[in-house]
C-alpha positions as CSV (number, residue, x, y, z in Angstrom):
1,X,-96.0,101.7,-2.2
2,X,-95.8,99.8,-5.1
3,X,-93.5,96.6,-5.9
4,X,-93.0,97.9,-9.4
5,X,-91.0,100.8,-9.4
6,X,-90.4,101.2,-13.4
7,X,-90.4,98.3,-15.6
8,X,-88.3,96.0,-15.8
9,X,-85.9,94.5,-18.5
10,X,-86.6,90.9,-19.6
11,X,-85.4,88.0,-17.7
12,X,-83.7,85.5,-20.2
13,X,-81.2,88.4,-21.8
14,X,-79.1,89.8,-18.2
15,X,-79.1,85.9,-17.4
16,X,-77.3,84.6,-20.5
17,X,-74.8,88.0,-20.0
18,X,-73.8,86.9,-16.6
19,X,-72.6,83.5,-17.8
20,X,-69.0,83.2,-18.8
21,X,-68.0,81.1,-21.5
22,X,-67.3,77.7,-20.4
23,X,-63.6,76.1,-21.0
24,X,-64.3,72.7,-22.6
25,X,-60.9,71.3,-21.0
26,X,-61.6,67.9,-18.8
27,X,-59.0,68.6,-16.5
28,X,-61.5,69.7,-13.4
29,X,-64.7,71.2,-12.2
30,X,-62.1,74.6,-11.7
31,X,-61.0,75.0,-14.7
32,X,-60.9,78.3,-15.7
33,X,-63.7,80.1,-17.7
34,X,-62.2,82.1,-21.0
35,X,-63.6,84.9,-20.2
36,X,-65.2,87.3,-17.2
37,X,-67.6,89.4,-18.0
38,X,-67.3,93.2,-17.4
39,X,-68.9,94.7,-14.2
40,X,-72.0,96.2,-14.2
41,X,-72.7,100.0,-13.7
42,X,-73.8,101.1,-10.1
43,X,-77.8,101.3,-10.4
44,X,-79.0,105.5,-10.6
45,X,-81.0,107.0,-7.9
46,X,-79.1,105.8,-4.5
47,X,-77.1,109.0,-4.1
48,X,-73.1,109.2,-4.3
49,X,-71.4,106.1,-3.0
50,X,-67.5,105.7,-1.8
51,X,-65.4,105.1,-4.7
52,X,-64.5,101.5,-5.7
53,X,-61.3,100.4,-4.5
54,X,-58.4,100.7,-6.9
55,X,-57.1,97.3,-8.2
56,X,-54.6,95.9,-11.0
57,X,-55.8,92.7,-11.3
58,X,-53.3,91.9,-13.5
59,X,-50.6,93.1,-11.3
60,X,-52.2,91.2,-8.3
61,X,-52.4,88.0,-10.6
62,X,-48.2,88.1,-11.2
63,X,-47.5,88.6,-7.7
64,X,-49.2,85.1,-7.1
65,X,-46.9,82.1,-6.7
66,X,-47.3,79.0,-9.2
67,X,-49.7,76.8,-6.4
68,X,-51.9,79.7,-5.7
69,X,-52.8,80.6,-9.5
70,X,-53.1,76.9,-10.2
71,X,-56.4,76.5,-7.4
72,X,-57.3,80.0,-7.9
73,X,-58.1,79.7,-11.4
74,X,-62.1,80.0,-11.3
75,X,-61.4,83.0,-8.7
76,X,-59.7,84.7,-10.9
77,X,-62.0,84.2,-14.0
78,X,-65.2,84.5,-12.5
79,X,-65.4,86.6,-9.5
80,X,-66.6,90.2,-11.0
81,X,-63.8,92.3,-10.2
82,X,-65.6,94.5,-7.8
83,X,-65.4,91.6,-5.1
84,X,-62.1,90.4,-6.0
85,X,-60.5,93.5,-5.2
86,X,-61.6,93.0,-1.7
87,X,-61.7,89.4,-1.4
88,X,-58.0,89.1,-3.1
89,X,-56.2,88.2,0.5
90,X,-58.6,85.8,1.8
91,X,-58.7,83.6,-1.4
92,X,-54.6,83.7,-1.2
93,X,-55.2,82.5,2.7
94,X,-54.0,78.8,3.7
95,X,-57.3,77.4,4.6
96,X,-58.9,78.8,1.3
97,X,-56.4,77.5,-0.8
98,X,-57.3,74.0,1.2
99,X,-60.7,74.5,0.6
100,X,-59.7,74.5,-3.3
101,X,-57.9,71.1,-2.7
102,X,-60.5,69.4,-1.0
103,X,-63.0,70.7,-3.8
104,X,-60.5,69.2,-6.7
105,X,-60.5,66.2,-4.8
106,X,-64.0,65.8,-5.3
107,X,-63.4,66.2,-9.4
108,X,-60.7,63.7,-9.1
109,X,-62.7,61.3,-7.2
110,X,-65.8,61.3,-9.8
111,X,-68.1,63.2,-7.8
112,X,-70.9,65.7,-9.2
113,X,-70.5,69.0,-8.0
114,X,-73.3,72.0,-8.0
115,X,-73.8,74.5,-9.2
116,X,-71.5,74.3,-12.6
117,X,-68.2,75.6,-12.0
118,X,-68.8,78.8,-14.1
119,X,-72.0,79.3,-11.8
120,X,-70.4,79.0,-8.3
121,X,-69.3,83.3,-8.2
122,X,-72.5,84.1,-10.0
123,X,-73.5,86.0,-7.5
124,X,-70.7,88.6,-7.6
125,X,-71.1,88.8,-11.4
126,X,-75.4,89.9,-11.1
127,X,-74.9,91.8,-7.9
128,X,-71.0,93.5,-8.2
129,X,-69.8,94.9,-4.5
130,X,-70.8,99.0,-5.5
131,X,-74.7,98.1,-5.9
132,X,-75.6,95.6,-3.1
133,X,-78.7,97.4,-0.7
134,X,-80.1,94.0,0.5
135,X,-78.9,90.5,1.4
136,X,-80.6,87.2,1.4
137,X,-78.9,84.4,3.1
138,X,-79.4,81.3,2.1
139,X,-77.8,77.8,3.5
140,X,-76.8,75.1,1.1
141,X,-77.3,75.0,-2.6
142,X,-79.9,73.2,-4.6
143,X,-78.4,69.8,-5.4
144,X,-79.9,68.2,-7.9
145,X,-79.5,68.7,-11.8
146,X,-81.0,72.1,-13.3
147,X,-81.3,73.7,-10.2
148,X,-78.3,75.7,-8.2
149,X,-77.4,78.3,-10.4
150,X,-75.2,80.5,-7.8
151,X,-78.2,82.5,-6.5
152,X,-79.5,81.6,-3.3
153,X,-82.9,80.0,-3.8
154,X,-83.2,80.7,-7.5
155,X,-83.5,77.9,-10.3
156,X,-83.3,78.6,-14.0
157,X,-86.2,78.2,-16.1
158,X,-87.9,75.3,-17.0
159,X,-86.9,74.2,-13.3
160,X,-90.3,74.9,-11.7
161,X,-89.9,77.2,-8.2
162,X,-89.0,74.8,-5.1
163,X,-91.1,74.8,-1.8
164,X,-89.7,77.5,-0.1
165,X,-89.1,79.9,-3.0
166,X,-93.0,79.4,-3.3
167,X,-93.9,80.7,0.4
168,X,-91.5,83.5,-0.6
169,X,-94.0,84.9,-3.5
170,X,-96.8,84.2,-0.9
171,X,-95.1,86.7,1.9
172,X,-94.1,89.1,-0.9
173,X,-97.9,89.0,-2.0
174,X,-98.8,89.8,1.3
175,X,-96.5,92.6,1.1
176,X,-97.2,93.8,-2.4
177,X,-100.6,92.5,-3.8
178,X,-99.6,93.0,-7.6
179,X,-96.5,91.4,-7.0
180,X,-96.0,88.9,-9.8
181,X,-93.8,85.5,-9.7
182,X,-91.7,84.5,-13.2
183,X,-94.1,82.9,-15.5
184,X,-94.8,79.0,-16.0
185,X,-93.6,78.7,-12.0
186,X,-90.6,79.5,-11.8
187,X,-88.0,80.3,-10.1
188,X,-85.7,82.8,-11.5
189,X,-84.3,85.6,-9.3
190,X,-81.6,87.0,-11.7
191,X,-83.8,91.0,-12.3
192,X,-83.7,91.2,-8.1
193,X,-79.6,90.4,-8.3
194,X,-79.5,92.6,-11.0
195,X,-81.5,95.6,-9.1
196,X,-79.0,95.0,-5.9
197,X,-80.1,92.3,-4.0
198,X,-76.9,90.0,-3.1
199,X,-78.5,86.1,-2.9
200,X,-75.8,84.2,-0.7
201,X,-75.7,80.7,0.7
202,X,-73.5,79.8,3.2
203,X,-72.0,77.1,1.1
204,X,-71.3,77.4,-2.0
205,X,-70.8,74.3,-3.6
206,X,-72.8,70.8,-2.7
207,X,-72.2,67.0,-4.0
208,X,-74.9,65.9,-6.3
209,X,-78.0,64.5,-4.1
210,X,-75.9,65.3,-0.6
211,X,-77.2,67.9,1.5
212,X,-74.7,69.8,3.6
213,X,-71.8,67.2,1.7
214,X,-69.5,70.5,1.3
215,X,-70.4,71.9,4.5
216,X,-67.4,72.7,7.3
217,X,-64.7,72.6,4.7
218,X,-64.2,76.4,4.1
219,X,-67.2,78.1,2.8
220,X,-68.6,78.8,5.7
221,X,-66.0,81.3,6.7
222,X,-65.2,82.7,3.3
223,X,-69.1,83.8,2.9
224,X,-68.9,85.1,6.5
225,X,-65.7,87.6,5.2
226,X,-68.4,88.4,1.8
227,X,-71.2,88.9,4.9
228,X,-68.4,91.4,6.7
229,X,-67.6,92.9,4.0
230,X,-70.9,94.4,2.9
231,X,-71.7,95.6,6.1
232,X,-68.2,97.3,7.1
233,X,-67.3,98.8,3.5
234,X,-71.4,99.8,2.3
235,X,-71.4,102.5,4.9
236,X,-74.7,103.9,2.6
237,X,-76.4,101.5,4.5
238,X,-77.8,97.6,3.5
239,X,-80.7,95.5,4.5
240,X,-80.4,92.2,5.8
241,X,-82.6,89.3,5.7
242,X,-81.7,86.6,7.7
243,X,-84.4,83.6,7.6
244,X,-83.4,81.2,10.4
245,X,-81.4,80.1,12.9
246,X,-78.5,79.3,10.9
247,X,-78.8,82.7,9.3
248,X,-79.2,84.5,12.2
249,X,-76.0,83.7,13.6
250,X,-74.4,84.9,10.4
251,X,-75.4,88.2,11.3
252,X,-75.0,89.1,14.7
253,X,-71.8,91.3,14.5
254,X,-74.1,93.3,11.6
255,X,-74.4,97.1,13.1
256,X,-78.1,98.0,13.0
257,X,-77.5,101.4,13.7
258,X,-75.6,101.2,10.2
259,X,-78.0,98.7,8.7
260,X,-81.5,96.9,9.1
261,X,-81.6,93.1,10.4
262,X,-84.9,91.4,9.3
263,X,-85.1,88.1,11.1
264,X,-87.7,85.4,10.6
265,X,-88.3,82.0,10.3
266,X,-87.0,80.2,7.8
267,X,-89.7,80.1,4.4
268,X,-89.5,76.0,4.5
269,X,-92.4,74.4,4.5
270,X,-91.4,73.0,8.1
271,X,-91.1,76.4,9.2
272,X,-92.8,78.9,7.5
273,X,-95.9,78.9,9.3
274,X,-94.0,79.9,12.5
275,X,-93.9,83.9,11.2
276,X,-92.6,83.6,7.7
277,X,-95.8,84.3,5.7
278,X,-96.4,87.7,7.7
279,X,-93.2,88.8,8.4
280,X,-93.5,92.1,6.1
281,X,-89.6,92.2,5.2
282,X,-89.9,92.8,1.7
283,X,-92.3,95.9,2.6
284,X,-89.9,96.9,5.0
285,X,-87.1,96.8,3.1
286,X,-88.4,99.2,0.8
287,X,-89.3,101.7,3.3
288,X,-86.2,101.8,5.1
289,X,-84.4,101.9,1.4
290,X,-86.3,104.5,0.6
291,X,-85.5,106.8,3.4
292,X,-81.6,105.9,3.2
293,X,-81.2,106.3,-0.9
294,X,-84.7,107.9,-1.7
295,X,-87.1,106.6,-3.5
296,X,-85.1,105.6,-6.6
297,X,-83.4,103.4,-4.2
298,X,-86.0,101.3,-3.8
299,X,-86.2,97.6,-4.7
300,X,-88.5,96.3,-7.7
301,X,-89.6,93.0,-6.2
302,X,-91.5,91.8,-9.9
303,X,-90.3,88.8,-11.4
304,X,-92.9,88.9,-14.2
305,X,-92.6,92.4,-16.1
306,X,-94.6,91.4,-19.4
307,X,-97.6,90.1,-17.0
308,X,-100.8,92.2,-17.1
309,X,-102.3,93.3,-14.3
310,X,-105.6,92.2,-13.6
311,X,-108.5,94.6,-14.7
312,X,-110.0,96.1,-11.5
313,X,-113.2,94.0,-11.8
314,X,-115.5,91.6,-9.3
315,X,-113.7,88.6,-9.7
316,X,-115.9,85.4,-9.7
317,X,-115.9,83.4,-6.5
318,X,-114.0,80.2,-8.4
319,X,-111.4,82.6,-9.3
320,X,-111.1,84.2,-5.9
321,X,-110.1,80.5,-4.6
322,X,-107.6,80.1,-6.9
323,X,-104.9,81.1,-5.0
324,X,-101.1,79.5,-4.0
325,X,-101.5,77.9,-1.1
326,X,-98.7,77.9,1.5
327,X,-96.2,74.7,1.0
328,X,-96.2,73.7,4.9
329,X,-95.1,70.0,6.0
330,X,-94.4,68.9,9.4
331,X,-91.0,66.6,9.3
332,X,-87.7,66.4,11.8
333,X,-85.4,69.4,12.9
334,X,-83.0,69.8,14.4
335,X,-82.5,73.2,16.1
336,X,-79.2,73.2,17.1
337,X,-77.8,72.4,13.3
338,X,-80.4,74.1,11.5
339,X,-80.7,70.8,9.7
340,X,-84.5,69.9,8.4
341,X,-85.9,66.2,7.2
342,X,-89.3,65.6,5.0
343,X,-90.3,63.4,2.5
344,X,-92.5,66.3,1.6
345,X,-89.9,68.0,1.0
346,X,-87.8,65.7,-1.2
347,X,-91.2,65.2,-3.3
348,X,-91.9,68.9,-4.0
349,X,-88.1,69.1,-4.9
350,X,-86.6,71.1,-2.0
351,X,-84.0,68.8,-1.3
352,X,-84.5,67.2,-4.9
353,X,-85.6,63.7,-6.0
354,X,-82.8,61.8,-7.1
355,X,-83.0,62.5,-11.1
356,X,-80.4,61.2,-12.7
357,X,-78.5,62.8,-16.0
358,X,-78.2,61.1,-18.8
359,X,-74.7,61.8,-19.1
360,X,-74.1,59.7,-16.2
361,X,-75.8,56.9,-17.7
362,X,-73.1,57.1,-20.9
363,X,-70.0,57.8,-18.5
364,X,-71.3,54.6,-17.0
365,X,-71.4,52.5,-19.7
């Protein structure tokens, strides 16, 4: 089988349609967007699917009282419509609306957040509830500048592909030999959100050059409803990759007669040689998609559509060595918090040198 189904559209055009228009106002990292872009259709081929729940959002947004619509703002401008419909009563709950405070705090206090505010429901904008098949859980976002973008593990372009991202094109060529990675490295995962892979982290928001910084506020158990969701309302059936420890656990009320589980190490360099590279889940994705939503259901794994392929020639033996090799590093973890340590690591930009804007340099001043 084939990683490229049909081709695919270009990268750079569904990436700038995702992104809502940014409100210049100063006031906070949640001010509200002017506009939310329209959901997209439900991909052909994957058979008939439950109807999408009914909701007047505008009705919904009146019956809010004056504190919730002032932390909900971003909510309601940027999640796609699709997921708000179901998410609508957890975002209203107590301890989200406390996870909003502690997150303006952060504003208030000076701190750099990731990803930009108009990138943090991305996600539900590429990937809207009616066409997710597959999930990929992800942990913490990418925190430094020009990197978290609301995807798990994606970076926008000219951001070059982190560590782990990398050992992910290695196991999906494994899987799928003419499997191509975006051009000029990097790291853009936009066409497989767009084809109905959801990319989730468990947090979604980070402090600038602090690791876990937002973790155990909130997040954690508003992801885990999105995670419940998907596999209690898409009844057509969903994969799930879950690369981990941490990601494991996320996943263990997931009904496999319902859905498939895929777990693996995690594709960090500190753990990727444990079973990551070989782990087949792309490949077996596909076939199980196939069987629940036929082949049209399938997922096109190619990040690089205007590549050619290779002429099927003897290739010489320099070029034969020329291939990726696997970003492994030994470093601290720690197993029971999932938490990793490498100076590798922080070189090769998975946890991110410490760049620094040069806005901050002229707030500074």
């Amino acid at each position: 089988m084939s990683s490229v189904k049909r081709k695919s559209e270009g990268l750079s055009s569904g990436d700038a349609n995702k992104k809502p228009k940014v409100n210049a106002s100063i006031t906070s990292f949640f001010g509200a967007p002017k506009s939310s872009p329209a959901s997209s259709p439900a991909r052909p081929g994957a058979g008939p699917e439950p109807s999408p729940l009914k909701f007047n959002k505008e009705k919904w947004v009146a019956s809010l009282t004056l504190e919730q619509k002032r932390h909900l703002q971003l909510e309601i401008q940027t999640l796609d419509p699709s997921w708000l419909a179901h998410l609508k009563d957890e975002i209203t709950t107590p301890e989200f609306i406390e996870l909003k405070k502690f997150l303006e705090s952060e504003i208030k206090a000076n701190k750099k957040v990731f990803p930009p505010r108009e990138d943090v429901y991305s996600w539900s904008r590429y990937t809207p509830f009616n066409t997710v098949k597959c999930v990929i859980l992800g942990q913490d976002p990418y925190h430094n500048y020009n990197q978290a973008h609301g995807l798990a593990f994606s970076v926008r372009p000219p951001t070059p592909a982190p560590p782990s991202l990398k050992n992910m094109y290695i196991a999906l060529k494994n899987d799928y030999p003419d499997f191509m990675p975006p051009p000029n490295g990097g790291g853009l995962l936009t066409p497989w959100a767009e084809r109905g892979v959801l990319m989730l982290n468990t947090c979604l928001t980070v402090r600038a050059h602090e690791a876990n910084s937002h973790a155990k506020h909130g997040w954690e158990r508003f992801t885990q409803k999105v995670i419940d969701l998907v596999a209690q309302k898409r009844t057509r059936g969903v994969v799930f990759m879950a690369w981990g420890k941490p990601a494991a656990l996320r996943v263990t009320k997931v009904d496999t007669q319902r859905h498939l589980v895929l777990k693996s190490a995690h594709p960090s360099p500190l753990s990727a040689s444990r079973g990551f590279f070989d782990c087949g889940h792309f490949k077996q994705a596909n076939e199980w998609l196939a069987k629940r939503y036929g082949e049209d259901g399938i997922i096109d794994w190619n990040l690089n559509p205007n590549a050619k392929k290779p002429e099927k020639t003897e290739e010489p033996e320099e070029a034969k060595k020329e291939v990726e090799p696997p970003v492994v590093a030994v470093g601290k973890v720690d197993e029971e918090k999932g938490e990793e340590e490498s100076k590798i690591l922080q070189e090769e930009g998975e946890e991110g040198k410490v760049d620094k804007d040069p806005a901050d340099d002229a707030e500074s001043k």
